[in-house]
C-alpha positions in Angstrom: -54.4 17.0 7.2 -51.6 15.9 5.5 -48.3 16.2 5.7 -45.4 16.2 3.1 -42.0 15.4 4.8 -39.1 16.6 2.6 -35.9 13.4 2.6 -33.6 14.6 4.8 -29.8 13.4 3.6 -27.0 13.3 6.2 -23.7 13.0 5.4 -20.5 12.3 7.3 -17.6 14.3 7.1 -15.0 12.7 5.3 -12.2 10.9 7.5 -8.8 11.7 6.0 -6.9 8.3 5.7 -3.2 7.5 6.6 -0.8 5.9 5.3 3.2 5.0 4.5 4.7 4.9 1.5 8.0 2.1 1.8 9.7 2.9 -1.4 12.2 -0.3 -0.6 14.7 0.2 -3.9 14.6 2.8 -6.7 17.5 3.4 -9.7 19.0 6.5 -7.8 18.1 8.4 -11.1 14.9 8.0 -10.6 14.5 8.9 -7.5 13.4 12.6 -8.3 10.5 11.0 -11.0 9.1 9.0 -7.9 8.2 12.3 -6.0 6.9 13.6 -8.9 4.4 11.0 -9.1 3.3 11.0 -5.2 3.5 14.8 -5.8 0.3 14.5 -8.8 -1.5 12.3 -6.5 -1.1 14.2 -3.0 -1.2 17.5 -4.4 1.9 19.2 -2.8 5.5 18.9 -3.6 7.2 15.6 -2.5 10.7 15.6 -1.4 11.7 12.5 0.2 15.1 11.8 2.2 17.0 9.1 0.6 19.3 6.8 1.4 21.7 4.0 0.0 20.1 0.8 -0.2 22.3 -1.7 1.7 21.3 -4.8 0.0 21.3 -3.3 -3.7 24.2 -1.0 -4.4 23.3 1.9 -7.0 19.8 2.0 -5.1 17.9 4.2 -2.7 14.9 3.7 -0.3 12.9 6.5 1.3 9.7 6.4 3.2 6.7 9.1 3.1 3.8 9.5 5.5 0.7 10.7 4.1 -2.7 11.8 5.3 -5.2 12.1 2.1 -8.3 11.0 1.2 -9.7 7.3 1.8 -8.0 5.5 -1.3 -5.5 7.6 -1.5 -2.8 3.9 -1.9 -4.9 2.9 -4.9 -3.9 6.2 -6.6 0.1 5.8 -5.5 0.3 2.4 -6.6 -1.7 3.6 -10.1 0.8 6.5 -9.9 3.8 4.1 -9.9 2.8 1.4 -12.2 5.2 2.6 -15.2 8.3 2.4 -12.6 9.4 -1.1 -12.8 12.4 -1.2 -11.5 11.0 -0.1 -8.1 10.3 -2.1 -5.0 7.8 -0.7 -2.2 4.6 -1.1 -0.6 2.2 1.3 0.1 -0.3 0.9 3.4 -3.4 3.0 4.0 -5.4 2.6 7.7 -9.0 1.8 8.2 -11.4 4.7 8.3 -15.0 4.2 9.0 -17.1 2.3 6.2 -13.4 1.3 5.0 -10.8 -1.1 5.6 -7.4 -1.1 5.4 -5.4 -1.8 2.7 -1.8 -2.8 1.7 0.3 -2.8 -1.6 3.3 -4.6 -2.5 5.6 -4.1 -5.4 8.0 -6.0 -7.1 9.6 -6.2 -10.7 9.4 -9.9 -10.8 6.2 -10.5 -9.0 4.3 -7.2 -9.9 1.5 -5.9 -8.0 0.2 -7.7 -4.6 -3.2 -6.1 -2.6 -4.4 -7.4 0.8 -7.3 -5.8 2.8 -5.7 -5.2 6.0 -7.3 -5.0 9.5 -7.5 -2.8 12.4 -4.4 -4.7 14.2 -2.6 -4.5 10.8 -3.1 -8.2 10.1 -3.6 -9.4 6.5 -8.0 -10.2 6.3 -8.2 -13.4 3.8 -12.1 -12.9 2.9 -14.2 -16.1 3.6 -15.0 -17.1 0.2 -11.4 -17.2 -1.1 -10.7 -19.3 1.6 -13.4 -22.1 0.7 -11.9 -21.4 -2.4 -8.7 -22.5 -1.5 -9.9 -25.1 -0.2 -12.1 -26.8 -2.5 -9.4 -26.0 -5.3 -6.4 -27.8 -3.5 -6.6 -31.6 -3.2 -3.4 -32.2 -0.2 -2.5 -30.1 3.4 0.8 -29.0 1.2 -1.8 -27.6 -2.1 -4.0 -26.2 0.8 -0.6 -24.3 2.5 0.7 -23.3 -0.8 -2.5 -21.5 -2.0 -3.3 -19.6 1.5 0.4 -18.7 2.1 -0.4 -17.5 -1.8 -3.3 -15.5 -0.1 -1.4 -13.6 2.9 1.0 -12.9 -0.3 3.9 -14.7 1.2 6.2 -14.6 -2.2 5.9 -10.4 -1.6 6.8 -10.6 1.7 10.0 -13.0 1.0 11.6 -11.1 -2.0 10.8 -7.4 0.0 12.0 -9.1 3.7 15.7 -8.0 3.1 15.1 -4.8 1.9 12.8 -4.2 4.4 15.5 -4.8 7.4 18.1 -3.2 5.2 15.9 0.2 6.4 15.4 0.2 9.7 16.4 4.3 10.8 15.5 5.5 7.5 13.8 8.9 8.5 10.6 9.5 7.6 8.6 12.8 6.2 4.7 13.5 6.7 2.6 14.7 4.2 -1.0 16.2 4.4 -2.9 16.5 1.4 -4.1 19.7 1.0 -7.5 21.0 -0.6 
């Protein structure tokens, strides 16, 4: 007697991701273009609360929450690439089979993308680190290209706009649908 088994397919609900917007510096008139972009991508009307930026007069920063689906800061940063005038970065947390991500912005440097981990440190994969290191000849080459890794030029133009917004207030978002 034999038997014919049908393939049984299990799936696994989808885990909404998380993630923060940091919208460090925008041209005040363009502030209202911005939510419209973050609007296409999480499908409901943006409206986010900003405020002067300290450190560039004439700018504003404002900071946005979101809950969408798992890739969700691919799609912002795709949604933001004609806006160069902006500096942010956009995070999104781990969810099962993914990892985390984050995305830094600036005019002068343009796009930076680092997998991120579940204590929000920067993950360097294993084989760009042998290729650092087989690339750079001194210690200093070596330090250069890893700190070029962790995306340490990002991280040193965005640092004083970053501090400039500590107390901004920040709105959450759920995608819906």
């Amino acid at each position: 007697m034999s038997s014919s088994l049908s393939p049984v397919y299990v799936t696994e609900a989808q885990v909404p991701a998380r993630g923060v917007i940091y919208v460090h510096s925008c041209p005040r008139a363009l502030g209202r273009h911005v939510e419209w972009a973050l609007s296409q991508v999480l499908g409901v009307d943006v409206l986010m609360d900003w405020t002067g930026q300290a450190v560039a007069p004439g700018f504003v920063r404002g900071e946005l929450s979101w809950q969408a689906n798992p890739g969700t800061a691919a799609e912002l940063v795709s949604a933001l690439r004609g806006f160069h005038a902006l500096r942010y970065e956009v995070t999104e947390e781990q969810t099962p089979g993914r990892e985390g991500e984050r995305f830094s912005y600036t005019p002068d440097l343009g796009v930076f993308r680092a997998t991120i981990g579940i204590h929000g440190d920067v993950v360097i994969a294993e084989d760009r680190l042998r290729a650092a290191l087989a690339d750079a000849g001194t210690d200093n080459e070596i330090g250069e290209r890893i700190k070029s890794l962790l995306g340490a030029a990002w991280d040193d133009e965005l640092e004083p706009f970053r501090y400039a917004g500590e107390g901004t207030p920040v709105r959450w978002l759920h995608r819906v649908g």
